[in-house]
C-alpha positions, -999 to +999 in steps of 0.1 A: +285+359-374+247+354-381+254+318-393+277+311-366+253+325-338+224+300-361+247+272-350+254+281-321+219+279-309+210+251-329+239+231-308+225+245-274+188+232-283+201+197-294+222+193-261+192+205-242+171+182-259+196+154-253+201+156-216+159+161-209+155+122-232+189+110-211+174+116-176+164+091-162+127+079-151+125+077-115+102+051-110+112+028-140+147+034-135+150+023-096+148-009-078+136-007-041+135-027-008+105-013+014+099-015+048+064-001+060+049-007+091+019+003+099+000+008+131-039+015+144-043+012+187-082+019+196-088-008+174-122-032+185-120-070+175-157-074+170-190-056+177-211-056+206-235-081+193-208-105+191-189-096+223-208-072+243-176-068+266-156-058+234-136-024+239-119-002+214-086-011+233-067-034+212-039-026+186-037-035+149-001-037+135+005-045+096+040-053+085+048-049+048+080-054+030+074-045-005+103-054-032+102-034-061+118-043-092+118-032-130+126-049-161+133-031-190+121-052-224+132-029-247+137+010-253+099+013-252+086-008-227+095-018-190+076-041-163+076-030-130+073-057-108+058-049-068+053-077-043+037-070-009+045-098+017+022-092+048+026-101+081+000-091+105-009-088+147-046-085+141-072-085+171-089-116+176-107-139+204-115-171+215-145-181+226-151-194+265-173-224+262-194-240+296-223-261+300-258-258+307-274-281+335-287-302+305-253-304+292-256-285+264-222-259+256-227-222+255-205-192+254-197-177+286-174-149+273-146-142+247-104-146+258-094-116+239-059-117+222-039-109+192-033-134+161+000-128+142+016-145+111+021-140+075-013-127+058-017-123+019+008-117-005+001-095-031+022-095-063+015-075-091+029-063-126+029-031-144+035-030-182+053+005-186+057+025-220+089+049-222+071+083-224+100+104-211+114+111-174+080+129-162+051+105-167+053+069-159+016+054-165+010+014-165-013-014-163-013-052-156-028-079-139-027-082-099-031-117-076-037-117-039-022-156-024-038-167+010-003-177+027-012-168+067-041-191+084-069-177+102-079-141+104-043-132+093-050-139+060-084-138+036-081-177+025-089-167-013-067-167-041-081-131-053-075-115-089-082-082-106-064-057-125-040-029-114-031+005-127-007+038-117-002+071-132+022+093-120+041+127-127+073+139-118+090+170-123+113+192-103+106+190-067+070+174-073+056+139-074+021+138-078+002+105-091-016+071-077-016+036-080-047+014-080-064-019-079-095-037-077-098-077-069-121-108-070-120-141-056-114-170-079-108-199-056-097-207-020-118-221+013-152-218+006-158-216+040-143-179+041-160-147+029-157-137-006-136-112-016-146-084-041-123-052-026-107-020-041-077-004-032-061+025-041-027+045-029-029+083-040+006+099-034+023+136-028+054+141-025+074+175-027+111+177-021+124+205+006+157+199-004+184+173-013+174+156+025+142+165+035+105+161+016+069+163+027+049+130+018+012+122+016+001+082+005-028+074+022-051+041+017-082+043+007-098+015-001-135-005-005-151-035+005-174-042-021-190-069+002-204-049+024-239-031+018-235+000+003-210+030+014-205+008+046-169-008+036-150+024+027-117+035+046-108+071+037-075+081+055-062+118+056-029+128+060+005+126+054+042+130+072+080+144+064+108+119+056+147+120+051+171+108+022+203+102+032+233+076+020+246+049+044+277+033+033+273+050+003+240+030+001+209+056-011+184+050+017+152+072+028+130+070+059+100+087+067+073+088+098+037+098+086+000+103+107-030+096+092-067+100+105-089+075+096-117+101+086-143+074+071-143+039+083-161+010+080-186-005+100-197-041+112-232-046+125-235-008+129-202-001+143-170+016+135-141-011+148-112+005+134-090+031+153-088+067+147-054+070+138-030+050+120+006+057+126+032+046+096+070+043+092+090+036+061+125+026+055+132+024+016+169+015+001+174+024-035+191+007-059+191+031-089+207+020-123 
C-alpha cells in the first residue's frame, strides 16, 4: 500500500507538472488586432508668444490600430512582432498674412484648425525566450517611419531599442513595455527626435467578463530642457471580454489625468484629461 500510495503521488506531481509547462503563454501564444483611440479636448495649438489669441479649446484625437503578431522560432524562442499605424486630428493654424503701407507682409492673426492624416508608424520586434506561462520578458530593435506630412507626423526616420517584462498569474497581469528613439535621417528641416516612451500596465481580472485595467503613457522628450518634456498620466478604466460569433473580443473605456505635462515657451498646451477606448480581437493558437 505504501508503494502504491509512492506512486500514486509521484503520478499526481508529474501531471501537475505537465499541465503548468502545457499552459499556454498569454502574450506569446496570441495574435491581436487593436483598436485604440485616444482623445485630449482643452488642448492649446501653440503658446501665447506665438498666438496670443490661442485658447485651450481645441481637441487632440490619436487613432492607433496596433497588429500584434508572434512567431514562434523554435521551442525556446518567439518574436513578437507590434506595429502602430497612426492617424492623427492634431491642432494646428495657419497664419493670416497682410501688408504694411511699404508693402512689406506681416501676420495679422492665426486661422485656427485641425490637421489630420496618417502620422508615424512604429514597428517594433521583441525577441522572446520560453521561460514558462508567467513571465514573458524581451528585447529588440524599434523604428519610427515618417508616413503623414506636416505636423501629423515627426518627418524623421527614428530608431532605438525596445524592451517589456511582464508577469502573469491567476487573475493578475502586472508588467511594462518600453522604448527609447533617435533620429537617423529624414527632413532636416524638422526638429530632431531623441524621445522615450514607456507603457506600464495593470490588469486584474473580476471574473471570466469583467477586469480592471491601468496602461498609461508616460513618456519623455529628451529635446526639451530639462524635466520640461515629461507626460506622466494617471489612471486607468474597466473593460469586458466577451465572444462574438464565436470570435474572442474585449473592449474597454479608460480615464486618465494628465498629472505632469509638458511645456512650450513656459506653457502647459496639453489637456487635462485624456479619454481612451479599446477594441481588441484575439486570435489565440
Amino acid at each position: 500500500m505504501a508503494v502504491r500510495s509512492l506512486f500514486g503521488g509521484l503520478a499526481a506531481s508529474l501531471l501537475i507538472a505537465e499541465a503548468a509547462v502545457a499552459q499556454p503563454n498569454p502574450i506569446t501564444s496570441t495574435s491581436r488586432l487593436w483598436l485604440e483611440w485616444n482623445v485630449t479636448p482643452n488642448v492649446q495649438w501653440a503658446p501665447g508668444s506665438v498666438d496670443p489669441d490661442a485658447d485651450p479649446d481645441r481637441t487632440l484625437n490619436v487613432l492607433k490600430l496596433q497588429p500584434v503578431f508572434p512567431f514562434r522560432l523554435n521551442e525556446d524562442w518567439t518574436v513578437l512582432t507590434r506595429t502602430i499605424f497612426r492617424f492623427v486630428s492634431a491642432p494646428s493654424a495657419s497664419p493670416e498674412l497682410g501688408m504694411t503701407p511699404l508693402g512689406e507682409p506681416f501676420v495679422l492673426g492665426w486661422n485656427q484648425r485641425n490637421r489630420s492624416g496618417l502620422s508615424d508608424v512604429s514597428p517594433t520586434a521583441f525577441f522572446v525566450p520560453n521561460l514558462g506561462s508567467d513571465w514573458t520578458v524581451g528585447v529588440g530593435p524599434s523604428l519610427v517611419i515618417p508616413a503623414g506630412d506636416g505636423p501629423t507626423d515627426s518627418g524623421k526616420l527614428s530608431v532605438g531599442p525596445a524592451l517589456l517584462g511582464y508577469y502573469h498569474r491567476g487573475p493578475w497581469t502586472v508588467g511594462a513595455r518600453m522604448r527609447n528613439i533617435w533620429s537617423v535621417a529624414g527632413d532636416p528641416e524638422r526638429d530632431e527626435v531623441h524621445r522615450f516612451i514607456a507603457q506600464p500596465l495593470i490588469r486584474y481580472q473580476f471574473s471570466k467578463n469583467w477586469f480592471f485595467t491601468s496602461s498609461p503613457i508616460i513618456s519623455s522628450d529628451w529635446t526639451h530642457p530639462e524635466g520640461e518634456g515629461w507626460t506622466v498620466p494617471v489612471g486607468g478604466g474597466f473593460g469586458y471580454a466577451f465572444k462574438l460569433a464565436n470570435q474572442p473580443m474585449q473592449i474597454s473605456l479608460e480615464g486618465y489625468y494628465n498629472a505632469v505635462k509638458p511645456t512650450v515657451a513656459g506653457e502647459e498646451l496639453l489637456g487635462d484629461w485624456t479619454i481612451r477606448t479599446q477594441w481588441q480581437v484575439l486570435f489565440p493558437r
